[in-house]
Backbone atoms as SQL, in Angstrom:
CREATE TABLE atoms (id INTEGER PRIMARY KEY, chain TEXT, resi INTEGER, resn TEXT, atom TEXT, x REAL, y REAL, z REAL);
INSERT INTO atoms VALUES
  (1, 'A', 1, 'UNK', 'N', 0.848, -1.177, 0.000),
  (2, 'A', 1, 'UNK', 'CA', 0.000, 0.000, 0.000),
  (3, 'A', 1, 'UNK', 'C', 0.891, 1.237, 0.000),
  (4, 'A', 2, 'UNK', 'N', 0.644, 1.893, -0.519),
  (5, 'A', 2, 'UNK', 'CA', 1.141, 3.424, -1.033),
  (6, 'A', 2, 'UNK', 'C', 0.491, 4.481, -0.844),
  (7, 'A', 3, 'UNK', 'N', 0.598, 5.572, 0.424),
  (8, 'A', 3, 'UNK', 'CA', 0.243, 6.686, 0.261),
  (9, 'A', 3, 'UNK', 'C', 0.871, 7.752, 0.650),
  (10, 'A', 4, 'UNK', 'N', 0.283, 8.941, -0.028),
  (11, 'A', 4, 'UNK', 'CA', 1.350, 10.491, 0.076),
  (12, 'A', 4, 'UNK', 'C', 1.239, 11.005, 1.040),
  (13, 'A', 5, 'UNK', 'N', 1.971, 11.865, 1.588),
  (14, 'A', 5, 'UNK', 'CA', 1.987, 12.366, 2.567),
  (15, 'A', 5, 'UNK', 'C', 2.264, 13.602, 2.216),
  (16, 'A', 6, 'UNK', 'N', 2.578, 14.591, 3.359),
  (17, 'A', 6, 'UNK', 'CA', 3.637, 16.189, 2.835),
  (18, 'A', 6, 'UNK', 'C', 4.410, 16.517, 2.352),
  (19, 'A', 7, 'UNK', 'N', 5.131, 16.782, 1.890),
  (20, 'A', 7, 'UNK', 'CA', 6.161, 17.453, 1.456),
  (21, 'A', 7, 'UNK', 'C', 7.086, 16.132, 0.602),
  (22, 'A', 8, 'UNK', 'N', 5.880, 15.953, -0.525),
  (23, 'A', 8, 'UNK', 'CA', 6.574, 15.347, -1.774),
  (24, 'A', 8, 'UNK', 'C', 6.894, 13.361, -0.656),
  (25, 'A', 9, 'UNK', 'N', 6.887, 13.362, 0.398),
  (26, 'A', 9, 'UNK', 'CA', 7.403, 11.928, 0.983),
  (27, 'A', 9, 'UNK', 'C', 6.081, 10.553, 0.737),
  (28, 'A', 10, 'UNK', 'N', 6.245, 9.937, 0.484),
  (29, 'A', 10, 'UNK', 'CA', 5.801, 8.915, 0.036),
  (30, 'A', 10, 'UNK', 'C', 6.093, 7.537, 1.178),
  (31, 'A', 11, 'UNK', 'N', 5.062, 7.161, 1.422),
  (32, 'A', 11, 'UNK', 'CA', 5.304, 6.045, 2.951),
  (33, 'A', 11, 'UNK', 'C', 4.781, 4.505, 1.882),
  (34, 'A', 12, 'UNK', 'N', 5.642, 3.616, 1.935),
  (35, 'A', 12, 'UNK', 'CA', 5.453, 2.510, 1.197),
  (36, 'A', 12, 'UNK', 'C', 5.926, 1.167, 2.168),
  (37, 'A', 13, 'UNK', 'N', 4.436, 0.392, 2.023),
  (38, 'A', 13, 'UNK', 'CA', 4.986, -0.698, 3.069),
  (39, 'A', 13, 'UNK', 'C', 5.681, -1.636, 2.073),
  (40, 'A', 14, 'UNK', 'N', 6.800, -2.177, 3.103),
  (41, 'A', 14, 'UNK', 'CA', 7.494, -3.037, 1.987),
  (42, 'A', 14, 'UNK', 'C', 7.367, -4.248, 2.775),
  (43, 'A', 15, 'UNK', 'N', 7.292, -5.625, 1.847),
  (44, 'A', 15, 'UNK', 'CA', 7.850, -7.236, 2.523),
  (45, 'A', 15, 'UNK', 'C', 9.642, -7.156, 1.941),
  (46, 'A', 16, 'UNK', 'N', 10.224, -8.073, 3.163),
  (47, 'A', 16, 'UNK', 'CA', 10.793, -8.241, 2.037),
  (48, 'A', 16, 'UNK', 'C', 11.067, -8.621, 0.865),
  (49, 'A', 17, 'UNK', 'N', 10.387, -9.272, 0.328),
  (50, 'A', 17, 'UNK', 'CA', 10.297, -9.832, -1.576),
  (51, 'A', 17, 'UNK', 'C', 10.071, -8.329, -2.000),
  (52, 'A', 18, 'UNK', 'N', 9.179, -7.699, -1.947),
  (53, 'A', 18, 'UNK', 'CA', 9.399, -6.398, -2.072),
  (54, 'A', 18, 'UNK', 'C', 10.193, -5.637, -2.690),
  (55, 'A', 19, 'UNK', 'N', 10.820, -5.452, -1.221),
  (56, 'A', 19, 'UNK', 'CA', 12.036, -4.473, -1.476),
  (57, 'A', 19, 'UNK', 'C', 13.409, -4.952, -1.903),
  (58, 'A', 20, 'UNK', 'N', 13.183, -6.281, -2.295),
  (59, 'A', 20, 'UNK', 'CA', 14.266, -7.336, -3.068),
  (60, 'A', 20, 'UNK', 'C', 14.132, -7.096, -4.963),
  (61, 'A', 21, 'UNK', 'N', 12.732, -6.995, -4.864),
  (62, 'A', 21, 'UNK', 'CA', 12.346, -7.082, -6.299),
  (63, 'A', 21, 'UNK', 'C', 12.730, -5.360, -6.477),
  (64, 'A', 22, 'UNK', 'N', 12.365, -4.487, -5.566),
  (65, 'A', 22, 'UNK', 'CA', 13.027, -2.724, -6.358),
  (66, 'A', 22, 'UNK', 'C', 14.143, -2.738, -6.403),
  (67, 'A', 23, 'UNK', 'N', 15.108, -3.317, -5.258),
  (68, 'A', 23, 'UNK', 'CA', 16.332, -3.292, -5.578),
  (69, 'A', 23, 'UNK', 'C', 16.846, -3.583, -7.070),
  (70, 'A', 24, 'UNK', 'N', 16.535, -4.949, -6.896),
  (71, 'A', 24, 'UNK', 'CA', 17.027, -5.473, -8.593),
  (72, 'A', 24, 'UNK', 'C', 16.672, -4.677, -9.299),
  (73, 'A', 25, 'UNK', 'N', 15.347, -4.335, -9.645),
  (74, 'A', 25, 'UNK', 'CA', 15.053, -3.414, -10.674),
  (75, 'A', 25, 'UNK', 'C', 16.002, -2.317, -10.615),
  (76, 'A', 26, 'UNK', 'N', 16.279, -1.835, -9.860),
  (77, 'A', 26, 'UNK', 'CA', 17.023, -0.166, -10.313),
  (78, 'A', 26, 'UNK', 'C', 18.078, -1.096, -10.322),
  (79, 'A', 27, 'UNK', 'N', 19.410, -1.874, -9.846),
  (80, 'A', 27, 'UNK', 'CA', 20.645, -2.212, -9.654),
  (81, 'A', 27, 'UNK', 'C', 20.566, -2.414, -11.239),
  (82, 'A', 28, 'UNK', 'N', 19.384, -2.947, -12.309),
  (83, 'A', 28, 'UNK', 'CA', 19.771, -3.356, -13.739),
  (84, 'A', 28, 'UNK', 'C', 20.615, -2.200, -14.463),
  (85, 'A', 29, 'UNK', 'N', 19.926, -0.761, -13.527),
  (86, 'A', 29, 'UNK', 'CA', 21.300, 0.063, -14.620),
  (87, 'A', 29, 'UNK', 'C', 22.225, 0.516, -13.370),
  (88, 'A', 30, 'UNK', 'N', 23.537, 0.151, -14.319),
  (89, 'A', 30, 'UNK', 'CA', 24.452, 0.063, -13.271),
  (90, 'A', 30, 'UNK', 'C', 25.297, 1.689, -12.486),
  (91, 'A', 31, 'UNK', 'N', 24.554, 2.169, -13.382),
  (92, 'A', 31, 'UNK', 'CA', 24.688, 4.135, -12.925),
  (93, 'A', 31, 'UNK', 'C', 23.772, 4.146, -11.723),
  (94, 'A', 32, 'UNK', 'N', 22.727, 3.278, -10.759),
  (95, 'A', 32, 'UNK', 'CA', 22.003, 3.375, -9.636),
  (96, 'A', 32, 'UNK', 'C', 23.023, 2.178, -8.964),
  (97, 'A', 33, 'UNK', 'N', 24.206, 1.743, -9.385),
  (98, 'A', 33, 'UNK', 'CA', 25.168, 0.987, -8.425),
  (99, 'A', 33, 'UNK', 'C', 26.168, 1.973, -8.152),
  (100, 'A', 34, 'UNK', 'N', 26.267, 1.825, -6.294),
  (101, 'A', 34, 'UNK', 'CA', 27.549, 2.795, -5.616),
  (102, 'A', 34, 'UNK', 'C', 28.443, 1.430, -4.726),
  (103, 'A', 35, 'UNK', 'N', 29.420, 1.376, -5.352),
  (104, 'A', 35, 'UNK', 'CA', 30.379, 0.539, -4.228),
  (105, 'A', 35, 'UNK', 'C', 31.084, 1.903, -3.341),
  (106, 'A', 36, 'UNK', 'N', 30.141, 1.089, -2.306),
  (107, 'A', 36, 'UNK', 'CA', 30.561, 1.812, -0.757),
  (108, 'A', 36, 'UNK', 'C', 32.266, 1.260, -0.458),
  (109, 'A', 37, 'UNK', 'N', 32.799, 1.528, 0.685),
  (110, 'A', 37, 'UNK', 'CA', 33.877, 1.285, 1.217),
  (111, 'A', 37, 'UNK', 'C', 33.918, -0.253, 1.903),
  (112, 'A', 38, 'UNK', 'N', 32.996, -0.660, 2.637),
  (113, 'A', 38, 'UNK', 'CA', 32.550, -1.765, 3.015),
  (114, 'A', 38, 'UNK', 'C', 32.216, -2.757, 1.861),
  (115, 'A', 39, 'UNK', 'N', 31.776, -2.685, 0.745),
  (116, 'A', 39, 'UNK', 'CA', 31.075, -3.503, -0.380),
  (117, 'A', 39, 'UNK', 'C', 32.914, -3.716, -0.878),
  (118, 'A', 40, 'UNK', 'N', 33.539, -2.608, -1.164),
  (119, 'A', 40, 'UNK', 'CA', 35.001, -3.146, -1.630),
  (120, 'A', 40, 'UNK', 'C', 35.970, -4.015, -1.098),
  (121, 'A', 41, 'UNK', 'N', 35.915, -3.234, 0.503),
  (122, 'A', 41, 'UNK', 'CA', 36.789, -4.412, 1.012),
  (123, 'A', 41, 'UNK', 'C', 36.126, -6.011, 0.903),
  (124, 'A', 42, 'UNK', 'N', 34.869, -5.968, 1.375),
  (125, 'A', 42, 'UNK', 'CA', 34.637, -7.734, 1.117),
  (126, 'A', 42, 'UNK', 'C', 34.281, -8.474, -0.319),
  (127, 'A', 43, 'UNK', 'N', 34.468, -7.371, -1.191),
  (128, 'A', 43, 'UNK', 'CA', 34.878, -7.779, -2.699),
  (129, 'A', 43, 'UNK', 'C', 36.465, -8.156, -2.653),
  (130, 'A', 44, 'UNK', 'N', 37.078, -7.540, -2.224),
  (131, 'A', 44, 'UNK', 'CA', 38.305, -7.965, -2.362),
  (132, 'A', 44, 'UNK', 'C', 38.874, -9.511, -1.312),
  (133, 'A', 45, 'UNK', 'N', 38.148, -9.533, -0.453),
  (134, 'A', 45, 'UNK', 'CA', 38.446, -10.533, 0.651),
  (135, 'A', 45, 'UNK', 'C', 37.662, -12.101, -0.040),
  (136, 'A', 46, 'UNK', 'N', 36.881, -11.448, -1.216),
  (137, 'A', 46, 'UNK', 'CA', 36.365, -13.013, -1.491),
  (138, 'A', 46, 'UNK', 'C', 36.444, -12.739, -2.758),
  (139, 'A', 47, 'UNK', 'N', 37.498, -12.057, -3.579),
  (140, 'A', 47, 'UNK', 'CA', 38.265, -11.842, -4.666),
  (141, 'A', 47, 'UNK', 'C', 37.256, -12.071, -6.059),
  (142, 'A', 48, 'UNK', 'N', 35.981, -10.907, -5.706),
  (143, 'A', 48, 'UNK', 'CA', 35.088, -10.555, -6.981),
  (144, 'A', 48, 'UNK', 'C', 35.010, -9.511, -7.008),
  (145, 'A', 49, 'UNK', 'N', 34.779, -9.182, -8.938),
  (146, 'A', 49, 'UNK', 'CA', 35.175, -8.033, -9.261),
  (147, 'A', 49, 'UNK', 'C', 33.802, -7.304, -8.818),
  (148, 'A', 50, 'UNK', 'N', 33.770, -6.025, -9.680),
  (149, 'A', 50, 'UNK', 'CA', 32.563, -5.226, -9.952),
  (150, 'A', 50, 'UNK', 'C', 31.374, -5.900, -11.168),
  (151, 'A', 51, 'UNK', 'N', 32.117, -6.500, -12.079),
  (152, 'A', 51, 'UNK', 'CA', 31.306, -6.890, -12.637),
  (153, 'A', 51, 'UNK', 'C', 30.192, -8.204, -12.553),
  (154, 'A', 52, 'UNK', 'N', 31.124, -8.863, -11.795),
  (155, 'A', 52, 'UNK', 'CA', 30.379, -10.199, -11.313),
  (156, 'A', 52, 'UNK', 'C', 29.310, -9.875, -10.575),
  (157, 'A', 53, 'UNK', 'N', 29.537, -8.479, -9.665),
  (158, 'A', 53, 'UNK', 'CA', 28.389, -8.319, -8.767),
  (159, 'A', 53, 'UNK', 'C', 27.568, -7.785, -9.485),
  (160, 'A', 54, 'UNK', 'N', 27.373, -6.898, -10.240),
  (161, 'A', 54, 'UNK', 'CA', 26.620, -6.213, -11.162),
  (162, 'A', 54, 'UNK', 'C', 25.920, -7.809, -12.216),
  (163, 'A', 55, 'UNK', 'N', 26.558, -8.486, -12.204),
  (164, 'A', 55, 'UNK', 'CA', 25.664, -9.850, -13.215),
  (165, 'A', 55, 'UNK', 'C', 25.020, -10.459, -12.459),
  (166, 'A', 56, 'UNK', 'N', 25.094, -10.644, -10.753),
  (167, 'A', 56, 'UNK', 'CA', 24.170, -11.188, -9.646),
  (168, 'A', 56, 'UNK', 'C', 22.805, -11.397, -10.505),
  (169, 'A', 57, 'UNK', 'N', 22.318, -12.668, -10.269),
  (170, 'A', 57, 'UNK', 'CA', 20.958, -12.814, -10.587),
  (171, 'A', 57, 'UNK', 'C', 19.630, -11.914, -9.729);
């Protein structure tokens, strides 16, 4: 369920399947992907690139 509120904010209940399924959707373009500082180091500790994560199913 979805409704507006003030000042442009938008209150959306999420499950998680949900908010699994928006993720993916925006992550498909990879200009809405930010490798944080945390996402790099444990890319590097289990030695995958950027792109592998970006091909995640």
């Amino acid at each position: 369920m979805t409704r507006k509120t003030t000042n442009n904010v938008i209150l959306i209940n999420l499950t998680d399947a949900t908010a699994l399924k928006m993720v993916k959707e925006l992550a498909k373009d990879s200009s809405n992907v930010v490798m944080v500082h945390h996402a790099n180091v444990r890319k590097g500790q289990r030695h995958v690139s950027d792109l592998e994560i970006l091909e995640l199913p």
